[in-house]
N, C-alpha and C positions, 0 to 999 in steps of 0.2 A: 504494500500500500504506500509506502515512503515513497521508493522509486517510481509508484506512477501520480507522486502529489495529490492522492486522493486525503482530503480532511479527518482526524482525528473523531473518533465517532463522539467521545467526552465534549469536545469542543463544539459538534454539532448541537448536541443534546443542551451547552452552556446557551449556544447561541438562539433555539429554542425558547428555553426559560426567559432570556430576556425579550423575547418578542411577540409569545403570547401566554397565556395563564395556561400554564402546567403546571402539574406535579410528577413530580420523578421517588418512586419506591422502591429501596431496597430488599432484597428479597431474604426475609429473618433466616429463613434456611441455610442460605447461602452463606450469607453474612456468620452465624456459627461454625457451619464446616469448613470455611476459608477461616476459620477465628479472628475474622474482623470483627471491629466497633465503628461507632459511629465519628469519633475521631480521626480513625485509617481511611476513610469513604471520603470525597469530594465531598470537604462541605458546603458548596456553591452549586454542586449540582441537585446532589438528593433531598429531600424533603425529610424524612422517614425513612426509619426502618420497620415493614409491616408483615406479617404473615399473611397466609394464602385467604382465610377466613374472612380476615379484616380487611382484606385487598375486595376480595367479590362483595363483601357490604358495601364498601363504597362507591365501587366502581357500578352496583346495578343497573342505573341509568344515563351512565355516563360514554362520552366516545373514547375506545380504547386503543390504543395504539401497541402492541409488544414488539419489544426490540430486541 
């Protein structure tokens, strides 16, 4: 991806956030089996750290995008 100057996907997703109302979530799973926190994570990009439960309550009526 370097060699063909394609964008940094973190830096899409920053430039994103600041151009329309998103939210960016962490995936709690993930985040224990990499044994990150919220500290190690983009704090500029993610919102939360959420699980799968808490993720589809919010997300029920909402447009979802997975990346």
């Amino acid at each position: 991806m370097l060699t063909k100057n394609i964008p940094n996907f973190i830096n899409i997703l920053k430039q994103i956030k600041m151009l329309e109302d998103v939210k960016i979530y962490a995936c709690s799973m993930a985040v224990d089996v990499l044994g990150w926190n919220m500290e190690g994570l983009e704090e500029v990009l993610f919102d939360d750290v959420i699980g799968l439960t808490a993720f589809l309550d919010m997300a029920e009526d909402a447009k979802i995008l997975f990346v």
